[in-house]
C-alpha positions in Angstrom: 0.0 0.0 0.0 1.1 3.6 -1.0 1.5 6.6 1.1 -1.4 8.2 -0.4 -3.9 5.4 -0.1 -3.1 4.8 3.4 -3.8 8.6 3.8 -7.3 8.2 1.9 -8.1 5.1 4.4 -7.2 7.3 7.4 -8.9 10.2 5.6 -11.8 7.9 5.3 -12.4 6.5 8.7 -12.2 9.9 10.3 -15.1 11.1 8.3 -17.0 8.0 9.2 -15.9 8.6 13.1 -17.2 12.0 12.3 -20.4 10.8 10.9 -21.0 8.0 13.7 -19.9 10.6 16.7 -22.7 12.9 14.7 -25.1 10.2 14.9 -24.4 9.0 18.6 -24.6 12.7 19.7 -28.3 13.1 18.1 -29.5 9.9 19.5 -28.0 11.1 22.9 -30.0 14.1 22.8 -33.4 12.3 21.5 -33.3 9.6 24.2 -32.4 12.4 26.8 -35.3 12.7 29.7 -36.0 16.3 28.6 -36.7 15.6 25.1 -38.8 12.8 25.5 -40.9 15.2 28.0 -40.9 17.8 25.6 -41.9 15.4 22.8 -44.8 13.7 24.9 -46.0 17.4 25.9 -46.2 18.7 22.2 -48.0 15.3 21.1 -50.5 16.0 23.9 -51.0 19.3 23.0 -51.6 18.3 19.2 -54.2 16.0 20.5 -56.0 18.0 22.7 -55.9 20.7 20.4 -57.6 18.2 17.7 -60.2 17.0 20.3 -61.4 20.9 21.4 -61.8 21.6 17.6 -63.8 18.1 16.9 -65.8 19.1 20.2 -66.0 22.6 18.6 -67.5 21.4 15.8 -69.8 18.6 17.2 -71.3 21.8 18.7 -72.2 23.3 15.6 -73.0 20.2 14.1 -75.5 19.5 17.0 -77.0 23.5 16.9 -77.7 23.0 13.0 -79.0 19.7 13.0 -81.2 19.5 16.7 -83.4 16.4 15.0 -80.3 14.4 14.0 -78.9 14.8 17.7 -82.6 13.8 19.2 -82.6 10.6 17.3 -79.4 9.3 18.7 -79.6 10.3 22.3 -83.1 9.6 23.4 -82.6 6.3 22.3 -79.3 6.0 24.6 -81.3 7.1 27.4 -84.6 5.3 26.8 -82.1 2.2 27.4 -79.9 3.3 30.1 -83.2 4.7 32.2 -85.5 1.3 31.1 -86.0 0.5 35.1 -86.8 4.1 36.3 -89.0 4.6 33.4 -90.9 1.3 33.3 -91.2 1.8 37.2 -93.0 5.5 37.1 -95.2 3.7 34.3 -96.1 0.6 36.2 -97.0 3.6 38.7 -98.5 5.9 36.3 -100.8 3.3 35.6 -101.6 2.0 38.6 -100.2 -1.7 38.1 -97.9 -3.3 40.7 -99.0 -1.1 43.7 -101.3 -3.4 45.1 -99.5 -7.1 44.6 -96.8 -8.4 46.7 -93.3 -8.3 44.4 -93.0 -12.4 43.2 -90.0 -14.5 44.5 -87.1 -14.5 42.4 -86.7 -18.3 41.5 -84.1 -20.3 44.3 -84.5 -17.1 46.3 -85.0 -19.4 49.7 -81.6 -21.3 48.5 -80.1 -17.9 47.9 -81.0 -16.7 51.6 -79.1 -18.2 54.5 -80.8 -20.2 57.3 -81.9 -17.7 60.1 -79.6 -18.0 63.5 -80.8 -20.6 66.4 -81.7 -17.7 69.2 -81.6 -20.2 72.0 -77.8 -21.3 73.0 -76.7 -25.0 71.8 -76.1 -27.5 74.5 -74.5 -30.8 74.5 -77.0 -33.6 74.3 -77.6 -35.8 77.7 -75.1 -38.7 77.7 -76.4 -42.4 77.6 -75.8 -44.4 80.9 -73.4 -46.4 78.6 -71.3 -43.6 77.5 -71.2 -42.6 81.2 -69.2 -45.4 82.1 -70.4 -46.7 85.6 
């Protein structure tokens, strides 16, 4: 090998220490703490900033159109409400005020056994378990 194509190879491999010590100092500084912070906290701010004009809109949407927004929620709540509603009807209506509510089926197996209210005492020994 020549003088001059050792110096290209030296030549060379310092620009390609330059370039890696380049590299290595970027990722340094995009895995540091702060930036990752700083990334998360812009990303947030994007989103939220996407969600308030959505909302923003979904107003408008639901001032222009008040029928459109009608036919999706009271559905929703007829469902979620079915028990209080069907309740103040039954009472409306004057069904289910007079009869006693019906057991649930295995209700009795369901319930525990009520508590013995007098104390338990041993049971009276037979004169051949006394032992005289």
């Amino acid at each position: 090998m020549s003088k001059a194509e050792v110096q290209a190879k030296a030549s060379d491999a310092a620009d390609a220490r330059d370039k890696f010590m380049a590299t290595l100092h970027e990722l340094q500084h995009r895995l540091s703490p702060k930036t990752i912070a700083h990334d998360v906290k812009e990303k947030a701010k994007e989103k939220a900033d996407g969600v308030k004009a959505a909302a923003k809109e979904g107003a408008v949407q639901a001032a222009t159109h008040p029928s459109t927004v009608a036919a999706i929620t009271v559905p929703i709540l007829v469902y979620l409400f079915r028990k209080p509603i069907g309740r103040g009807l039954n009472a409306l209506f004057g069904r289910g005020t007079d009869e006693t509510p019906a057991t649930q089926p295995y209700e009795e197996a369901r319930a525990p056994a009520p508590l013995p209210t007098e104390p338990i005492r041993a049971r009276p020994k037979a004169p051949a378990e006394q032992g005289a």
